[in-house]
C-alpha positions in Angstrom: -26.7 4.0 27.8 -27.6 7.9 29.1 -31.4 8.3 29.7 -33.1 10.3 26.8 -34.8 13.4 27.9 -36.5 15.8 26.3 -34.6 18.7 25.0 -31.1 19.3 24.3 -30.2 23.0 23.8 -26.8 23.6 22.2 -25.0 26.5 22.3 -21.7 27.5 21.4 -19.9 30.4 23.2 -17.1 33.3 22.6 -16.6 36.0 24.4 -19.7 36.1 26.3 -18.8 35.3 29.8 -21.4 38.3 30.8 -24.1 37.2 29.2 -24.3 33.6 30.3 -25.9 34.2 33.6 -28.5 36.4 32.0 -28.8 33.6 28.8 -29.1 30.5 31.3 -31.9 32.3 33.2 -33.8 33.2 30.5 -33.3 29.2 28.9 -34.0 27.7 32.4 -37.2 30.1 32.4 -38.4 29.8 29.0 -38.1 25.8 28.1 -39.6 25.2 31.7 -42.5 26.4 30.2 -42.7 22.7 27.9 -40.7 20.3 30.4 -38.2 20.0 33.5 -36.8 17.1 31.6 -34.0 19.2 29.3 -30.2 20.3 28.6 -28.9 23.5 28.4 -25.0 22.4 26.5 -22.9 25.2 26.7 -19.4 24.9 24.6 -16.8 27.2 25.3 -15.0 27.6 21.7 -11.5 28.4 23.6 -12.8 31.9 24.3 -9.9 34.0 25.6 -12.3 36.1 28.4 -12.8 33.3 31.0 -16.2 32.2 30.2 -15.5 28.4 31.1 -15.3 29.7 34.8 -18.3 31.3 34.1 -20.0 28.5 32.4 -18.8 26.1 35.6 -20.7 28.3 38.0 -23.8 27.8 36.2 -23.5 24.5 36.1 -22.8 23.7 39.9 -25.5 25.7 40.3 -28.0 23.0 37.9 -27.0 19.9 37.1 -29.0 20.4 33.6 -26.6 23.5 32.5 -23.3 21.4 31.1 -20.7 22.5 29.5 -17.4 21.7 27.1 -14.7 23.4 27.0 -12.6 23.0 23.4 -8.7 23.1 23.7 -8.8 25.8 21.4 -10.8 28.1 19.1 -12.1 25.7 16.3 -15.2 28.0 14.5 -18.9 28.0 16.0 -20.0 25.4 13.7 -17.0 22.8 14.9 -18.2 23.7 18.8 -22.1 23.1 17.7 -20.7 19.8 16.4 -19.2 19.0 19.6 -22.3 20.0 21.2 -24.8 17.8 19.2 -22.1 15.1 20.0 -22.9 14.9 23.4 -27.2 15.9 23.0 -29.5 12.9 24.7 -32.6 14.9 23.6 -35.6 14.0 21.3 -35.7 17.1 20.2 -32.7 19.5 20.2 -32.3 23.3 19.7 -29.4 24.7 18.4 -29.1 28.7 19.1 -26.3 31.9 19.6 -24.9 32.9 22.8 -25.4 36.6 22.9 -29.4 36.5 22.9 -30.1 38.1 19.7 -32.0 34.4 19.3 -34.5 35.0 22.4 -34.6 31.6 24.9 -38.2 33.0 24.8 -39.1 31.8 21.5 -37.8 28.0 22.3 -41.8 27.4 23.6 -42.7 28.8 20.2 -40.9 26.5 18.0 -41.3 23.7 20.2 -45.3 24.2 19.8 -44.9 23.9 15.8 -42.0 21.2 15.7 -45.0 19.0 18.0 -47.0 18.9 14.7 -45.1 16.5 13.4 -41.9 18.5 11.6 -38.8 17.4 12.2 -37.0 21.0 11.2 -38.7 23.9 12.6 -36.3 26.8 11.2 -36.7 30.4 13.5 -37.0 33.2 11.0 -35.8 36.8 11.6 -38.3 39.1 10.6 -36.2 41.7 11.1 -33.2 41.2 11.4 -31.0 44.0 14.3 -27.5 43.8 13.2 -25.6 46.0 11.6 -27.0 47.5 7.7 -22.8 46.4 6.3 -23.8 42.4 8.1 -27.4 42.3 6.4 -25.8 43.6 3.1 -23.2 41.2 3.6 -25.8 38.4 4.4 -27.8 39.2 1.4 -25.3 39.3 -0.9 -23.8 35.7 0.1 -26.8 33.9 0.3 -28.0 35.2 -3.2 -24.7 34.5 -4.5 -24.9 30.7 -2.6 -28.5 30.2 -3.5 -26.8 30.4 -7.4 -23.9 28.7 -6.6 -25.8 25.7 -5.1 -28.7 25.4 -7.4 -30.9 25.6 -3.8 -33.1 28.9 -2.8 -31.7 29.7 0.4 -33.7 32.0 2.9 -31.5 34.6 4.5 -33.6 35.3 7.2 -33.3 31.4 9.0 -29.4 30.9 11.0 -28.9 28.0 12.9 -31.8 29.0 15.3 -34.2 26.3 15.1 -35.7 23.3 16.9 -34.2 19.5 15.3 -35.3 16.1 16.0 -33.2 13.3 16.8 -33.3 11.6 13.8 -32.2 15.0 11.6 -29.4 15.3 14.1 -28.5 11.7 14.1 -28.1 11.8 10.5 -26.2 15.3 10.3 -23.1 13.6 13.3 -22.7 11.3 10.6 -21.3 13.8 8.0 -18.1 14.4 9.1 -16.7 16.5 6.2 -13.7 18.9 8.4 -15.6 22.5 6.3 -18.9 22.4 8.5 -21.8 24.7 8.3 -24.2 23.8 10.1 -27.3 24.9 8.5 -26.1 23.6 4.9 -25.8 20.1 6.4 -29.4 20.3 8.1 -31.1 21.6 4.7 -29.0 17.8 2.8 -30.7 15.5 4.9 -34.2 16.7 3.1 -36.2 15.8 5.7 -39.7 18.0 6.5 -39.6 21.6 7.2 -41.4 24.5 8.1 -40.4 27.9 9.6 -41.6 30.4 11.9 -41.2 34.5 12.2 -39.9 34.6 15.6 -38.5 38.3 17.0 -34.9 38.9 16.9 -33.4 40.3 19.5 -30.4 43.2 19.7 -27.2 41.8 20.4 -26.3 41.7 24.2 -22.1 43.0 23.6 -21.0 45.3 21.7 -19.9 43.7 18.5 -20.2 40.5 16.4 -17.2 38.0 17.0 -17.5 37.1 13.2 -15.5 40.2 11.7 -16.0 40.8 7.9 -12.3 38.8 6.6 -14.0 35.8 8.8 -17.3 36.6 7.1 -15.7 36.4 4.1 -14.0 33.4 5.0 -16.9 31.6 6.1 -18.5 32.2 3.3 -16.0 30.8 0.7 -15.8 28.1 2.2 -19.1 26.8 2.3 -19.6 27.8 -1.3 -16.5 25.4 -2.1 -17.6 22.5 0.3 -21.1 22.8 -0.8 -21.0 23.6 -4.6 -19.0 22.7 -7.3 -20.1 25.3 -9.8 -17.3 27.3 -9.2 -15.4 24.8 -11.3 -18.4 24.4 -14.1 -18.4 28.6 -14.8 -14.5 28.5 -15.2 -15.2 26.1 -17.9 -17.6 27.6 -19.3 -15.5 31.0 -19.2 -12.8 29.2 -20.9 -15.4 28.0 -23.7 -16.5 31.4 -24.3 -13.4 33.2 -24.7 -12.1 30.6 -26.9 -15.7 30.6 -29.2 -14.5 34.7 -28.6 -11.6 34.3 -30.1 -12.1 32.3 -33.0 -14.6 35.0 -34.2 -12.2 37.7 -33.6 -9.5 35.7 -35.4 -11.5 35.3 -38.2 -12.5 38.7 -38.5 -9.2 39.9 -38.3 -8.3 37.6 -41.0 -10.5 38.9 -43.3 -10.0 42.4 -42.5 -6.0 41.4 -43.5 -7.2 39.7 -47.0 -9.1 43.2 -47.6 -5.6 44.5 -47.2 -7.1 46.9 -44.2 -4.6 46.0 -42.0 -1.0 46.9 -42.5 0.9 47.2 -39.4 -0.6 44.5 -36.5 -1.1 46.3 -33.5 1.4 46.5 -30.0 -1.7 47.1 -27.7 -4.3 44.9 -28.7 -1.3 42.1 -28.1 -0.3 43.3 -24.9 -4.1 43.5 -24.0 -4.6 39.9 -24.9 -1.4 38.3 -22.7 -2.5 40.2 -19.5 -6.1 39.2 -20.2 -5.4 35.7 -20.6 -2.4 35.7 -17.9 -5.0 36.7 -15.2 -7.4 34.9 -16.2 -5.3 31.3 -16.4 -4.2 32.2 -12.5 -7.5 32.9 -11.9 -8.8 29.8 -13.0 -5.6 27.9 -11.3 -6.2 29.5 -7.7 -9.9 28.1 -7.9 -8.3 24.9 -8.6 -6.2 25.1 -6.2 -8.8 26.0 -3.2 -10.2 23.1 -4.0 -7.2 21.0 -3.6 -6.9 22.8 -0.3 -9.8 21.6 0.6 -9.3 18.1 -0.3 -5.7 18.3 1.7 -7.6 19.0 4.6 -10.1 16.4 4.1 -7.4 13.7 3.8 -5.7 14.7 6.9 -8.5 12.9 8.6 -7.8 15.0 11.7 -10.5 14.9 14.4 -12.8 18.1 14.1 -12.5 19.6 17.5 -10.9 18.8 20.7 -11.7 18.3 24.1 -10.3 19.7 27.2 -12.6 20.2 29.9 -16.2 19.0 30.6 -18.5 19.6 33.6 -22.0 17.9 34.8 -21.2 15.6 31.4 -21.4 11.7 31.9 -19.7 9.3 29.7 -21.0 8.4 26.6 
């Protein structure tokens, strides 16, 4: 059985390979500060711009930098996964590789989490992306804070200091649609945040385009909510209720002899209402059959190809 130390941090990479010298500096320097006795688990998510041989000179260089490198590109919350798969800390930090979450705030979060929480979420005062991303952001986590029936704070990412038994419990979920955050906030345990300063991205764009944005978001709302379903339910009740006052107001209107010739448009109105709305309801259905396909699959959720400094476990 592998030695416990002290801190795991996990972080998954893509398309950074010029910021990881900078990043493991800054880490080494910072959560030196609380301990010598920590990880620094650096997962290459199949990144296309050579970061692994990057990452492997870091880690010849300490035998505390370690690294993974996924046969492919899986998604940034599939290569934290992988990460927290292989963490021996008692307290482990999950972050972003391209230093908009400063290694210098670890010592920060680290000093609250030793009160006794077992979540200490980083919040991002201000946030420096881009206004379209923070729209974006605001939008989804209004629009999933409905959807879930749970307030969710836009300002806290993955960035954020976990104890073993919160991590423990999230390895055990393993659903194939992960989020990471979503699965942290389930287990319920206690919680606290801190503002903590966000720093400006270190390349020159986000790796999360908005169709993978997008993406993301969906399907998170469908893995984590089922009120998708419940509205088109309730849709269905209230153009039906709709309906049956509209039909009975045309009726009488026909009794009163006020109507003589029923009318082409109104008709034609009411098929292509109706048509749209029954596919409508049908690809919501059917998203969430998707989602239960892959779930049946049972396929493992990332892949291994390469690891470095890692011992068996």
């Amino acid at each position: 059985m592998p030695k416990t130390i002290k801190i795991s941090i996990v972080i998954p990479v893509y398309k950074a390979n010029t910021i990881i010298p900078e990043l493991v500096r800054r880490l080494v320097e910072s959560t030196s500060k609380i301990t010598f006795d920590f990880e620094v688990i650096l997962v290459d998510d199949g990144c296309p711009l050579n970061s692994w041989e990057t990452i492997v000179q870091e880690c010849k260089k300490d035998k505390r930098i370690k690294g993974i490198l996924l046969s492919r590109n899986f998604g940034q919350h599939y290569a934290i996964t992988a990460g927290l798969d292989c963490v021996k800390g008692e307290a482990i930090v999950v972050m972003d590789c391209d230093l908009q979450d400063k290694p210098e705030e670890i010592p920060n979060l680290y000093s609250k989490f030793e009160e006794g929480y077992d979540i200490v979420y980083a919040s991002r005062a201000k946030r420096k992306d881009s206004y379209v991303k923070v729209f974006i952001s605001k939008i989804f986590y209004i629009s999933f804070s409905y959807l879930s029936g749970i307030k969710y704070d836009g300002s806290i990412a993955s960035f954020g200091v976990y104890s073993k038994k919160v991590i423990d419990n999230v390895k055990k979920m393993r659903e194939p649609m992960r989020a990471f955050s979503p699965l942290v906030r389930w287990t319920g345990f206690s919680s606290t945040k801190i503002i903590v300063d966000h720093g400006t991205r270190q390349d020159s764009k986000s790796t999360y385009s908005f169709r993978k944005l997008i993406s993301l978001a969906l399907d998170i709302i469908l893995a984590y909510s089922d009120k998708p379903l419940k509205l088109t339910v309730k849709l269905g009740f209230l153009i039906s209720f709709s309906t049956m006052i509209y039909s009975l107001y045309v009726l009488t209107l026909y009794i009163q002899g006020e109507i003589k010739v029923s009318g082409y448009t109104s008709l034609i109105i009411s098929i292509w209402f109706l048509s749209g709305l029954i596919i409508f309801i049908l690809g919501i259905i059917g998203l969430y059959l998707n989602k239960i396909f892959e779930s049946a699959k049972n396929r493992p959720l990332y892949l291994i190809d390469k690891q470095f400094n890692h011992e068996e476990y």
